[in-house]
PDBQT receptor file of N, H, CA, C and O in Angstrom, charges set to zero:
ATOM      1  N   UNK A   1    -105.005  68.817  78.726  1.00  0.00    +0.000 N 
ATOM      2  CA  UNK A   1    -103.667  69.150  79.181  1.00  0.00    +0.000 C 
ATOM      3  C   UNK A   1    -103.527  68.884  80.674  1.00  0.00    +0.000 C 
ATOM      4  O   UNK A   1    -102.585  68.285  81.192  1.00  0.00    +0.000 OA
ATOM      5  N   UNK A   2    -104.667  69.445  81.356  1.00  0.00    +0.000 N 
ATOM      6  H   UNK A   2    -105.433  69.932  80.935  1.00  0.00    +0.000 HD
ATOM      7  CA  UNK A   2    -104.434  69.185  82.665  1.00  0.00    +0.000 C 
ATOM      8  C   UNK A   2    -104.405  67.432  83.538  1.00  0.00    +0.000 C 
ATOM      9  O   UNK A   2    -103.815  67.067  84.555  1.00  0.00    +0.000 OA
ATOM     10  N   UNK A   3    -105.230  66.761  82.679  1.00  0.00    +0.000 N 
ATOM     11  H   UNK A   3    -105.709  67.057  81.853  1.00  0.00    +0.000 HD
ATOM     12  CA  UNK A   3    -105.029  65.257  83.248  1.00  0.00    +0.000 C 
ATOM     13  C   UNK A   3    -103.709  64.931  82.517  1.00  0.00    +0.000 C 
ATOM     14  O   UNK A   3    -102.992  64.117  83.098  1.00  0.00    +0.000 OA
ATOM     15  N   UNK A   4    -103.288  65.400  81.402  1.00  0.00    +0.000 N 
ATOM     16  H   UNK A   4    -103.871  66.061  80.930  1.00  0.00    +0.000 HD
ATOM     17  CA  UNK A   4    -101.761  64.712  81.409  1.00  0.00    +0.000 C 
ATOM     18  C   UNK A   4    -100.636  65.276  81.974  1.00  0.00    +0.000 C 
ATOM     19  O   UNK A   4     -99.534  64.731  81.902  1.00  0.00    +0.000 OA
ATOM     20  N   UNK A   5    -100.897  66.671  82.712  1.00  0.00    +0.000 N 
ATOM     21  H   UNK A   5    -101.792  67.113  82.770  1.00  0.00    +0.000 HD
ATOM     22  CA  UNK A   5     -99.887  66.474  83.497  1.00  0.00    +0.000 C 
ATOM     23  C   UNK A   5     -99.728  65.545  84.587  1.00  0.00    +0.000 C 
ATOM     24  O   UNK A   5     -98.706  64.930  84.893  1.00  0.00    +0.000 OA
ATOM     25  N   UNK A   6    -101.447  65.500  85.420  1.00  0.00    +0.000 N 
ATOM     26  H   UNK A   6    -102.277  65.999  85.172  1.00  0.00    +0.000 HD
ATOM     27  CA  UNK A   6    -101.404  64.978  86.238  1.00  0.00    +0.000 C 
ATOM     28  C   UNK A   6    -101.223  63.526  86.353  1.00  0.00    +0.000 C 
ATOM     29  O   UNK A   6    -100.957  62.897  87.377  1.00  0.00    +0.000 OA
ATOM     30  N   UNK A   7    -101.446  62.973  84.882  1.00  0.00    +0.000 N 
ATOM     31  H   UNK A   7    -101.662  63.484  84.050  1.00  0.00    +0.000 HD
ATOM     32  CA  UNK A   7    -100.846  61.695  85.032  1.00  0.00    +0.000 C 
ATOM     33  C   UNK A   7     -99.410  61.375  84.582  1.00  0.00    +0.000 C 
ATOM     34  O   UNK A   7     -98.907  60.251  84.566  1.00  0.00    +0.000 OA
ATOM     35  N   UNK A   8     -98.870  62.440  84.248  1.00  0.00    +0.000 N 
ATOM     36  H   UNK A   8     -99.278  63.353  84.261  1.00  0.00    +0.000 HD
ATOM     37  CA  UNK A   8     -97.036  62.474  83.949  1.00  0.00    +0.000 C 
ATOM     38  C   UNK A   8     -96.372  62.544  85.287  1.00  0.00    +0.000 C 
ATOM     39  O   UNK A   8     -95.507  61.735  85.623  1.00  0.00    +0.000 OA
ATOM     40  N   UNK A   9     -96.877  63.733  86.206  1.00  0.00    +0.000 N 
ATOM     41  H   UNK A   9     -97.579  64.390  85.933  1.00  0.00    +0.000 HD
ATOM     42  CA  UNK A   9     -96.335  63.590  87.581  1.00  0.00    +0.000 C 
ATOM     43  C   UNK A   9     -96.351  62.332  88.356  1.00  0.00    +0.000 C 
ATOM     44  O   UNK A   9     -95.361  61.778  88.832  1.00  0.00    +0.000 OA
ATOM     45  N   UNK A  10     -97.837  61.855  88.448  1.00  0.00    +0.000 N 
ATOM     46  H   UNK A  10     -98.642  62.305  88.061  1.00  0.00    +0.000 HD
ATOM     47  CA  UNK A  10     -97.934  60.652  89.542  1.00  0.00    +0.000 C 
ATOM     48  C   UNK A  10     -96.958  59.447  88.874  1.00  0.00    +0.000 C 
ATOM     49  O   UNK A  10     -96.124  58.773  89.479  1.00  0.00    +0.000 OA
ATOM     50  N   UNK A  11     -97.295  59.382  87.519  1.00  0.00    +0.000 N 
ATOM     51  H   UNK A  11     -97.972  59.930  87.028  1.00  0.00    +0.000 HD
ATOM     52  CA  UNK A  11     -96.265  57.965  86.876  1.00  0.00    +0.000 C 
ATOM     53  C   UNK A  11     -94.376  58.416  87.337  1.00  0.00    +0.000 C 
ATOM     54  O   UNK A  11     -93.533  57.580  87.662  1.00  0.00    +0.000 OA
ATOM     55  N   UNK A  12     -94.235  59.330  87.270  1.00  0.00    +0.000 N 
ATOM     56  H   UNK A  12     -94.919  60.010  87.006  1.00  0.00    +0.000 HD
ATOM     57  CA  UNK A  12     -93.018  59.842  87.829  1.00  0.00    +0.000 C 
ATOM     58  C   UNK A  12     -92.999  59.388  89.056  1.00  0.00    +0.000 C 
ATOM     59  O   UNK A  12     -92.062  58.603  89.196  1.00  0.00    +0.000 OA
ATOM     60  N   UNK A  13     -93.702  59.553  90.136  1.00  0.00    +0.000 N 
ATOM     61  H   UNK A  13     -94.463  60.192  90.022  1.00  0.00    +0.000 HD
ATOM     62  CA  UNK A  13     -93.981  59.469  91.607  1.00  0.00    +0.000 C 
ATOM     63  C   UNK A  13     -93.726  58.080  91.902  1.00  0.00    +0.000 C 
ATOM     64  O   UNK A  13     -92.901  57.599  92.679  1.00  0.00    +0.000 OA
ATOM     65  N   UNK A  14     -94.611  57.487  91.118  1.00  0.00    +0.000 N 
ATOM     66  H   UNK A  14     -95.281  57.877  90.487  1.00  0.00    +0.000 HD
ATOM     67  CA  UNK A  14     -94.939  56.037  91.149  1.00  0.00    +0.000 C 
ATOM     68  C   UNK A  14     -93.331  55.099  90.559  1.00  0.00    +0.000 C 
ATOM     69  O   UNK A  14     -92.932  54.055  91.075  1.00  0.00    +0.000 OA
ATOM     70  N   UNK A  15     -92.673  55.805  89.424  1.00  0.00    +0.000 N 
ATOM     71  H   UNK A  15     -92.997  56.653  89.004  1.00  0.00    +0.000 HD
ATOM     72  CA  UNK A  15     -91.474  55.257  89.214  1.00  0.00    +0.000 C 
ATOM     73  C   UNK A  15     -90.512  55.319  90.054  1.00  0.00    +0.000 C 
ATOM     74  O   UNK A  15     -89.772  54.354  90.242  1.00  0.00    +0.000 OA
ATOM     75  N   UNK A  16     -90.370  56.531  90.721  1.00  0.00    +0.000 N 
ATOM     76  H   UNK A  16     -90.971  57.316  90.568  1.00  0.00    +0.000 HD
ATOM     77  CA  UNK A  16     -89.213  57.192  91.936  1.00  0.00    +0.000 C 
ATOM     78  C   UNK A  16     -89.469  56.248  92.968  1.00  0.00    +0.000 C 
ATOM     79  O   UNK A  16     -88.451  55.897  93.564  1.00  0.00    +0.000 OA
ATOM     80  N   UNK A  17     -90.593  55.706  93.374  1.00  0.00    +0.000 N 
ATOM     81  H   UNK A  17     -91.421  55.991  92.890  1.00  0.00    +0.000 HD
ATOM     82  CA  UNK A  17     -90.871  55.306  94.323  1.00  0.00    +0.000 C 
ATOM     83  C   UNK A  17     -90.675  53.699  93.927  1.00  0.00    +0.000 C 
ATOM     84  O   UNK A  17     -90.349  53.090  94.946  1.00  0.00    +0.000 OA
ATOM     85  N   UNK A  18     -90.742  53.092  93.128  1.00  0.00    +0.000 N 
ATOM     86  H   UNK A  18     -91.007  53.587  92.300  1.00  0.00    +0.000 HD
ATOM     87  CA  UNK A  18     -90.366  51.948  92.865  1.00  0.00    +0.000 C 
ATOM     88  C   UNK A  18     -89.106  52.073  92.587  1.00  0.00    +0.000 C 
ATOM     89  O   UNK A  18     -88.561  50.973  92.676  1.00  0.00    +0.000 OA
ATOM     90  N   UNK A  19     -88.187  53.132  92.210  1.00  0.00    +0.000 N 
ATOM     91  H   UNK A  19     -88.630  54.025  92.138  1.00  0.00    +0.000 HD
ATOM     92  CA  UNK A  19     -86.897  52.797  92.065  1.00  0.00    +0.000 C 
ATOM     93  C   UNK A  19     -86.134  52.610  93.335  1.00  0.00    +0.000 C 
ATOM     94  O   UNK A  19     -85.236  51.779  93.471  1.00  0.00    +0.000 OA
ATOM     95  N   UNK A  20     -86.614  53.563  94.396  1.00  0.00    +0.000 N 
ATOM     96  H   UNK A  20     -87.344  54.238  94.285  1.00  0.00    +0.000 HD
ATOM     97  CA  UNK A  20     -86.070  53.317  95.758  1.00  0.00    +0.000 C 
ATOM     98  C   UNK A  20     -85.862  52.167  96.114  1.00  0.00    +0.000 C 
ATOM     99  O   UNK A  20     -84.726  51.738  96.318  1.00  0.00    +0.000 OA
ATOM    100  N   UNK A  21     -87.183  51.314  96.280  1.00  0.00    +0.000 N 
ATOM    101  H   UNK A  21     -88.105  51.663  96.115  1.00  0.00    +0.000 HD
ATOM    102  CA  UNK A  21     -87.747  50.179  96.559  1.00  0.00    +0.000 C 
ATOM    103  C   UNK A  21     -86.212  49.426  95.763  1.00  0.00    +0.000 C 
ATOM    104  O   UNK A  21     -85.368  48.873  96.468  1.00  0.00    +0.000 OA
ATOM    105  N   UNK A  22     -86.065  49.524  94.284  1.00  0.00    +0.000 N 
ATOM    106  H   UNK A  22     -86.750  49.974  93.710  1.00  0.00    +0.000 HD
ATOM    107  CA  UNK A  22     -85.225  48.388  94.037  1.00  0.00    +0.000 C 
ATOM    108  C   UNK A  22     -83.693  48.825  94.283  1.00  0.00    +0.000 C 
ATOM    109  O   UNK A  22     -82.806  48.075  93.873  1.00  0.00    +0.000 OA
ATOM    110  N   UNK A  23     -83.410  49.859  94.855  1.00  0.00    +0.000 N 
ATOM    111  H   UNK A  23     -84.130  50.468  95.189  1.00  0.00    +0.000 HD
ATOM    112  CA  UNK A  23     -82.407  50.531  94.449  1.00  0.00    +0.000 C 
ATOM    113  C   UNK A  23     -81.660  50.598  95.901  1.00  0.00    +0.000 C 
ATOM    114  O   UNK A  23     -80.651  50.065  96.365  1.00  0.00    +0.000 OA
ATOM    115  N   UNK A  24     -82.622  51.492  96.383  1.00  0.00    +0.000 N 
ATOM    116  H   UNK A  24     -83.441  51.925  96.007  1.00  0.00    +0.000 HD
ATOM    117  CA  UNK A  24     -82.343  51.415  98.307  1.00  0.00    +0.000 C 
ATOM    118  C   UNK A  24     -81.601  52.911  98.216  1.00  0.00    +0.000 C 
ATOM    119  O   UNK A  24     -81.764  53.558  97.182  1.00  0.00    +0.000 OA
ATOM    120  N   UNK A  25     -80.796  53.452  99.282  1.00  0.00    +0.000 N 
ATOM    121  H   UNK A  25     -80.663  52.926 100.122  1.00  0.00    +0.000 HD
ATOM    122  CA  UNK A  25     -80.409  54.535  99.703  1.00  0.00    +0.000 C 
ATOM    123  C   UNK A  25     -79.190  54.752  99.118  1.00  0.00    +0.000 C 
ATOM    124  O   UNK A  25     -78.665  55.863  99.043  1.00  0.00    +0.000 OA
ATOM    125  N   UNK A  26     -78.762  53.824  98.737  1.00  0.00    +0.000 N 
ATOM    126  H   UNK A  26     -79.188  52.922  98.797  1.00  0.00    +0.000 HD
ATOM    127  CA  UNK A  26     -76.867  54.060  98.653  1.00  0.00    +0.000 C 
ATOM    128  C   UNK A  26     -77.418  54.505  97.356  1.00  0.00    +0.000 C 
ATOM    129  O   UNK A  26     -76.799  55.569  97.369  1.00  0.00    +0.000 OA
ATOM    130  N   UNK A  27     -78.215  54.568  96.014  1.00  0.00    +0.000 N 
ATOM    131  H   UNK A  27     -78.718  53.703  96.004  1.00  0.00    +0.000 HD
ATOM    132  CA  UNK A  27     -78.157  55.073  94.909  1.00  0.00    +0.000 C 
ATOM    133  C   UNK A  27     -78.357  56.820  95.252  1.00  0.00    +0.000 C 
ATOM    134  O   UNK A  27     -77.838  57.718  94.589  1.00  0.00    +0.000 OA
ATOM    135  N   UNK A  28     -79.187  56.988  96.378  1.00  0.00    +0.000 N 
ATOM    136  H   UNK A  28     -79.608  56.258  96.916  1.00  0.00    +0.000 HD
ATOM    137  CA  UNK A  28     -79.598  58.408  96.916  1.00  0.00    +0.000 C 
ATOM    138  C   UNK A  28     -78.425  58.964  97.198  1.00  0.00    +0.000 C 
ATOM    139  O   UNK A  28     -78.340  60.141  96.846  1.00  0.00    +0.000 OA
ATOM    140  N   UNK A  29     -77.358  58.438  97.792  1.00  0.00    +0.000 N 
ATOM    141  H   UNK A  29     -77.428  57.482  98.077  1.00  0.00    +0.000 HD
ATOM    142  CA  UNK A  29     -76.257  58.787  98.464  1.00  0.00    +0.000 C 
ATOM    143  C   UNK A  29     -75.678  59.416  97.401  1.00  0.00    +0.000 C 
ATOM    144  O   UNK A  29     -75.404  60.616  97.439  1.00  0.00    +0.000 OA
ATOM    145  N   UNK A  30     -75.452  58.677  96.396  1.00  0.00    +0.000 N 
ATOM    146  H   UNK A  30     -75.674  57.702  96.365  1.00  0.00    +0.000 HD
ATOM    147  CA  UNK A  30     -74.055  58.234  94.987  1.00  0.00    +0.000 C 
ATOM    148  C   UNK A  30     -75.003  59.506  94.189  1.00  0.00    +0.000 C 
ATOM    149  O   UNK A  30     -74.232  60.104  93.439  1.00  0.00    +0.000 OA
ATOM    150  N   UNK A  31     -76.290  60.050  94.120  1.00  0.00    +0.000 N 
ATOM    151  H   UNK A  31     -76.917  59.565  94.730  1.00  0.00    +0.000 HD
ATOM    152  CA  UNK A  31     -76.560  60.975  93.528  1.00  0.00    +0.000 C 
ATOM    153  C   UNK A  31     -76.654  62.320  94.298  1.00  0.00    +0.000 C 
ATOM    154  O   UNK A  31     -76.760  63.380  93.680  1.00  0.00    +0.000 OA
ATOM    155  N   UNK A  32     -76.624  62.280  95.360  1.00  0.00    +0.000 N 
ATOM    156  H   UNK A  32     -76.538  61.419  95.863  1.00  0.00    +0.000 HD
ATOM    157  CA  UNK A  32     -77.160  63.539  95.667  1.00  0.00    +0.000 C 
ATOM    158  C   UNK A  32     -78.302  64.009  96.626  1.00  0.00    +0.000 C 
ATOM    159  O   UNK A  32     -78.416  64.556  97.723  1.00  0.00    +0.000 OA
ATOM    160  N   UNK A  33     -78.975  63.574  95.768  1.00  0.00    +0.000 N 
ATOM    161  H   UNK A  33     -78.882  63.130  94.877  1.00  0.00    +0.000 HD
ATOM    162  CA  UNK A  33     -80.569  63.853  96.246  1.00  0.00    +0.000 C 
ATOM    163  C   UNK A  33     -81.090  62.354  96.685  1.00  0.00    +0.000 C 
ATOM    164  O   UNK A  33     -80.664  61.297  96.218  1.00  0.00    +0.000 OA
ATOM    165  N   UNK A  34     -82.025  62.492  97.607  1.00  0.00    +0.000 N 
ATOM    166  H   UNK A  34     -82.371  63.350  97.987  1.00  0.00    +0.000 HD
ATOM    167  CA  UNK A  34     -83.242  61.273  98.175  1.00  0.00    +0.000 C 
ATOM    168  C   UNK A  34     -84.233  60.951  97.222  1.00  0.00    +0.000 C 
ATOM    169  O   UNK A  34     -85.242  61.625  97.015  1.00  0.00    +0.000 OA
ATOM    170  N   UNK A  35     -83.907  59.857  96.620  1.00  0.00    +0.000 N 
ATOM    171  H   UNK A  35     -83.087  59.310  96.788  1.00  0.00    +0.000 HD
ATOM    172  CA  UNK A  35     -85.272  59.008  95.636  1.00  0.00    +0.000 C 
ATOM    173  C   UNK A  35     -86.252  59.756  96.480  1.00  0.00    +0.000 C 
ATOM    174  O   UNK A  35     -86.745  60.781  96.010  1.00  0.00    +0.000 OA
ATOM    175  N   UNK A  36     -86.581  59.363  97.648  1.00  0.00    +0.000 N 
ATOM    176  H   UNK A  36     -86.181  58.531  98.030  1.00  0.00    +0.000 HD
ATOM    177  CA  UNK A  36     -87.770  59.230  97.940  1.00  0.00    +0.000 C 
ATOM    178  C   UNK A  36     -88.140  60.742  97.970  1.00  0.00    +0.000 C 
ATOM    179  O   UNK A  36     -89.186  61.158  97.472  1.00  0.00    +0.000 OA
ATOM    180  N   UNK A  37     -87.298  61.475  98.530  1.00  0.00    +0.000 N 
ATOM    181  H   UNK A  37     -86.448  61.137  98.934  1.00  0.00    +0.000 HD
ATOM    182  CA  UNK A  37     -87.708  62.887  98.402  1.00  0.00    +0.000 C 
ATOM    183  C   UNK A  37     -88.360  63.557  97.097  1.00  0.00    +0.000 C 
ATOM    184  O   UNK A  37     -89.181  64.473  97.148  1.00  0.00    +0.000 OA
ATOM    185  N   UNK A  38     -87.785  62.857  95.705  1.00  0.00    +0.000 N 
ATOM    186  H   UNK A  38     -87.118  62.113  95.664  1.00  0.00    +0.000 HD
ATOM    187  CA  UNK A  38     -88.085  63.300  94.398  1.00  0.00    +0.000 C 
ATOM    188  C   UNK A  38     -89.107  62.456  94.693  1.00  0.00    +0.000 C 
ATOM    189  O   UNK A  38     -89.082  62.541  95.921  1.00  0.00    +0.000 OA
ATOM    190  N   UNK A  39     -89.996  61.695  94.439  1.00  0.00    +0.000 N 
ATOM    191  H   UNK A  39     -90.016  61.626  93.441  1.00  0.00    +0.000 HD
ATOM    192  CA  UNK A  39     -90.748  60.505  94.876  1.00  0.00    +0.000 C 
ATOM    193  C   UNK A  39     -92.202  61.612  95.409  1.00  0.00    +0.000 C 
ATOM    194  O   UNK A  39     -93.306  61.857  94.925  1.00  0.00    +0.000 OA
ATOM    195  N   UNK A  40     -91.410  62.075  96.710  1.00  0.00    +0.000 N 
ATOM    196  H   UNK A  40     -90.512  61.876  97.104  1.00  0.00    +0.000 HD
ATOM    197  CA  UNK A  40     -92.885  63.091  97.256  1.00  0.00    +0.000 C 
ATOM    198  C   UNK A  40     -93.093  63.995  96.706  1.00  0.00    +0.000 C 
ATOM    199  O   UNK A  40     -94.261  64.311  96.482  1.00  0.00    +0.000 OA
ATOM    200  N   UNK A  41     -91.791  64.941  96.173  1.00  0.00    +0.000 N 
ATOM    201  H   UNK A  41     -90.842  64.684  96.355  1.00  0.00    +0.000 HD
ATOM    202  CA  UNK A  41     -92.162  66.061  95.729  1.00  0.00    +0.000 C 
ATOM    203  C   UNK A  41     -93.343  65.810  94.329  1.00  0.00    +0.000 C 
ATOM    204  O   UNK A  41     -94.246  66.597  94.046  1.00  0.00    +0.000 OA
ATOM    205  N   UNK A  42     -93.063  64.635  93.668  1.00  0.00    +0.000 N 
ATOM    206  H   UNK A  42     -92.330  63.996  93.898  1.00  0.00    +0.000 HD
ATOM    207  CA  UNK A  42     -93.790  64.563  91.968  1.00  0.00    +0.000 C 
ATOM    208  C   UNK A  42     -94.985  64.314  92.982  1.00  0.00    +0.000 C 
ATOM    209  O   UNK A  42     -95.661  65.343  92.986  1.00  0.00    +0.000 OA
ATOM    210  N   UNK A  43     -95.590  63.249  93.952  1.00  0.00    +0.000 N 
ATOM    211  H   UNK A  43     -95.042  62.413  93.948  1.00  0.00    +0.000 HD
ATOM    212  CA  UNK A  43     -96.695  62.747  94.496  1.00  0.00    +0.000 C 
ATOM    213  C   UNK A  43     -97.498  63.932  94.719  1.00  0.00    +0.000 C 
ATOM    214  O   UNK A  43     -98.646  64.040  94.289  1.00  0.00    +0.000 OA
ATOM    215  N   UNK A  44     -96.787  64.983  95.514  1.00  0.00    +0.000 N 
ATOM    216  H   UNK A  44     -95.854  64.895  95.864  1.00  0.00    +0.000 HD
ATOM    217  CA  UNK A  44     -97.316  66.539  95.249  1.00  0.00    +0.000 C 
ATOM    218  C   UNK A  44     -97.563  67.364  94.297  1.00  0.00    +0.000 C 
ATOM    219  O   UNK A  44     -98.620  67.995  94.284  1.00  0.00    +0.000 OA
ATOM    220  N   UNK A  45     -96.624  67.499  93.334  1.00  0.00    +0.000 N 
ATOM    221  H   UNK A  45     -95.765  66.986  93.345  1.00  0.00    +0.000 HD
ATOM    222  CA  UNK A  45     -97.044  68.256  92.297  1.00  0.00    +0.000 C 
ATOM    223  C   UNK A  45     -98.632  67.479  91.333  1.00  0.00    +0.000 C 
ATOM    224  O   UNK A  45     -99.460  67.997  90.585  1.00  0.00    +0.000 OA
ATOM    225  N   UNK A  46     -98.480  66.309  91.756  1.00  0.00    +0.000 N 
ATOM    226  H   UNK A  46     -97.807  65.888  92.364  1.00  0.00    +0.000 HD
ATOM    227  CA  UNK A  46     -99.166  65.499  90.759  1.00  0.00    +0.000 C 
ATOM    228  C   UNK A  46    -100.949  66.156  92.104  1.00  0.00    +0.000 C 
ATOM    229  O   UNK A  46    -102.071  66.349  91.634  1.00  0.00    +0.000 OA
ATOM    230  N   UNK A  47    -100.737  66.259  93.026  1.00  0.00    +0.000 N 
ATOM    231  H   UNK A  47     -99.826  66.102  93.408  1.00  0.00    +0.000 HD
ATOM    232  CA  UNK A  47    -102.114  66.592  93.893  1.00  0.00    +0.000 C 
ATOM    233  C   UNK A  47    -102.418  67.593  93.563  1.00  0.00    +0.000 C 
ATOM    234  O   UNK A  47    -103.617  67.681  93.300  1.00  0.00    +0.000 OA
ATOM    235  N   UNK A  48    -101.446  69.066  93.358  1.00  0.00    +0.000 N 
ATOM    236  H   UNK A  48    -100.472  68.995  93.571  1.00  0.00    +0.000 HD
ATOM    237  CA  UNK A  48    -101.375  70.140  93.189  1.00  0.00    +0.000 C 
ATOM    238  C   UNK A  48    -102.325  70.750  91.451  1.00  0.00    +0.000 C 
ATOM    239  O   UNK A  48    -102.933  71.726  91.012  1.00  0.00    +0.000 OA
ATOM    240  N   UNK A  49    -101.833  69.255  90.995  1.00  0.00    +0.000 N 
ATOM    241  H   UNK A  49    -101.339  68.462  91.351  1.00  0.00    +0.000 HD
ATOM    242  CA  UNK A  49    -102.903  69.442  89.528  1.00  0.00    +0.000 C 
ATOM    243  C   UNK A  49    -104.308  69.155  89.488  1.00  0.00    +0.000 C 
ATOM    244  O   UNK A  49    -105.308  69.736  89.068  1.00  0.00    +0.000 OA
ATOM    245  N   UNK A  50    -104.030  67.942  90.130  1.00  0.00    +0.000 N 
ATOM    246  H   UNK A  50    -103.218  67.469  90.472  1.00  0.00    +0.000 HD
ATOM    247  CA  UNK A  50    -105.543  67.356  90.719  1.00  0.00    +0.000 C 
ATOM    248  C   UNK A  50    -106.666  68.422  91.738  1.00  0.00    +0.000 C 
ATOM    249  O   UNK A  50    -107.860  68.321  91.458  1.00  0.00    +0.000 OA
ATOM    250  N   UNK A  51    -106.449  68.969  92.373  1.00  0.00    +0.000 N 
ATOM    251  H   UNK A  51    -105.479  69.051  92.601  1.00  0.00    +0.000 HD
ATOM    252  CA  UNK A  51    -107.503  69.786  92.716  1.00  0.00    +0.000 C 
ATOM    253  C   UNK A  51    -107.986  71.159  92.403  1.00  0.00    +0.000 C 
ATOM    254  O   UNK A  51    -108.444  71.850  93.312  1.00  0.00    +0.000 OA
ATOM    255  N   UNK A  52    -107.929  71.522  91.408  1.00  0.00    +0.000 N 
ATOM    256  H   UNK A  52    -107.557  70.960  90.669  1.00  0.00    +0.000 HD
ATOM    257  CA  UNK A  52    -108.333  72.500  90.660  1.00  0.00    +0.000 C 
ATOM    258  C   UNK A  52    -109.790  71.501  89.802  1.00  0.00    +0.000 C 
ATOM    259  O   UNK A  52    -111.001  71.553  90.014  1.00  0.00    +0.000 OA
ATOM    260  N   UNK A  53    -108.921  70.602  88.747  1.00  0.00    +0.000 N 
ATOM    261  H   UNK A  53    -107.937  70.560  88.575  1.00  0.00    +0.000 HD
ATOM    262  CA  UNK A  53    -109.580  69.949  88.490  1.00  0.00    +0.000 C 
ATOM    263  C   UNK A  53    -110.667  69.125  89.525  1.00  0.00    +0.000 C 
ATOM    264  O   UNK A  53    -111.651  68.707  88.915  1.00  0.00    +0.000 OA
ATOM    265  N   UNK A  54    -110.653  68.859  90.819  1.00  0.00    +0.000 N 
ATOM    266  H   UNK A  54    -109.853  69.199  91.314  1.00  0.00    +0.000 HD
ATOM    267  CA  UNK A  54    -112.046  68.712  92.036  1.00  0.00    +0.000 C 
ATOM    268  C   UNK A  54    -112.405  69.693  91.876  1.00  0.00    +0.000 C 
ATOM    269  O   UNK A  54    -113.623  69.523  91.843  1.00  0.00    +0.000 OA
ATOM    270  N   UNK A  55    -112.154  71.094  91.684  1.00  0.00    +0.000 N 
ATOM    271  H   UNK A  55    -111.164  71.232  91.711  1.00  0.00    +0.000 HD
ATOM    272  CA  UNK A  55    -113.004  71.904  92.133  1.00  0.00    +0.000 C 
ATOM    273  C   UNK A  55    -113.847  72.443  91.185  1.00  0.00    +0.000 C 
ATOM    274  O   UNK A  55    -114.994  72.811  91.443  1.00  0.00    +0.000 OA
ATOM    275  N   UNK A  56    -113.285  72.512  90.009  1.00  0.00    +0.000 N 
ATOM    276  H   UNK A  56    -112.354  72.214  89.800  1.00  0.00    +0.000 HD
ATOM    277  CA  UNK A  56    -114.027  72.736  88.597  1.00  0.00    +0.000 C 
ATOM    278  C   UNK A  56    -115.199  71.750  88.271  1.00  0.00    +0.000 C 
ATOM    279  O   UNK A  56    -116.073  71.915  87.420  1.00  0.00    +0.000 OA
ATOM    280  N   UNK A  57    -115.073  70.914  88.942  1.00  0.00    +0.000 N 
ATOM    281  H   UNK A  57    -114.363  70.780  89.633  1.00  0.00    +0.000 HD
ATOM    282  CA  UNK A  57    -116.069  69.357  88.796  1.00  0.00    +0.000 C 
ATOM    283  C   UNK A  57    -117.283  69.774  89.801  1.00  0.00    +0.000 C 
ATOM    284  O   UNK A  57    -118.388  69.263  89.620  1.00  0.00    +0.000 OA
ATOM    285  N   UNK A  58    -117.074  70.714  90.874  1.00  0.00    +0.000 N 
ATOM    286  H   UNK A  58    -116.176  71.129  91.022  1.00  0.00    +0.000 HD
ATOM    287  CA  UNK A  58    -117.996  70.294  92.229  1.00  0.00    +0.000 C 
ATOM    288  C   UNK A  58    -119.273  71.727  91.644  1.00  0.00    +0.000 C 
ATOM    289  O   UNK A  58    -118.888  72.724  91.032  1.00  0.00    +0.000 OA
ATOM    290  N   UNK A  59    -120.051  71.590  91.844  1.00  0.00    +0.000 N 
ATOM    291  H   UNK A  59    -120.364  70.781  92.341  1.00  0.00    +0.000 HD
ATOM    292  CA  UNK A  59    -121.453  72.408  91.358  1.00  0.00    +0.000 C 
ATOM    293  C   UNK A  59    -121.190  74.331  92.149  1.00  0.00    +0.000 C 
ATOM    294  O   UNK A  59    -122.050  75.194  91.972  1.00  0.00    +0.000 OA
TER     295      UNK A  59
């Protein structure tokens, strides 16, 4: 469970962040919110999963 969140967040991260890229700011504007901002926040949540899992791994 825990690696698929963490790989549901980052692929999120990774999409937000390529949508910017094709999309640019004026789609950010016309919605509301900053791609890129949704973009960091998933890049975070997706770290936030990931180190539990480092730490459960380390002796």
């Amino acid at each position: 469970m825990q690696a698929s969140m963490i790989d549901l967040a980052q692929r999120i991260a990774d999409d937000m962040v390529f949508l910017h890229q094709r999309l640019g700011d004026d789609v950010s504007d016309g919605l509301g919110i900053s791609i890129s901002y949704l973009a960091e926040q998933f890049t975070l949540l997706a770290a936030a999963y990931r180190a539990p899992v480092k730490m459960e791994k380390q002796p």
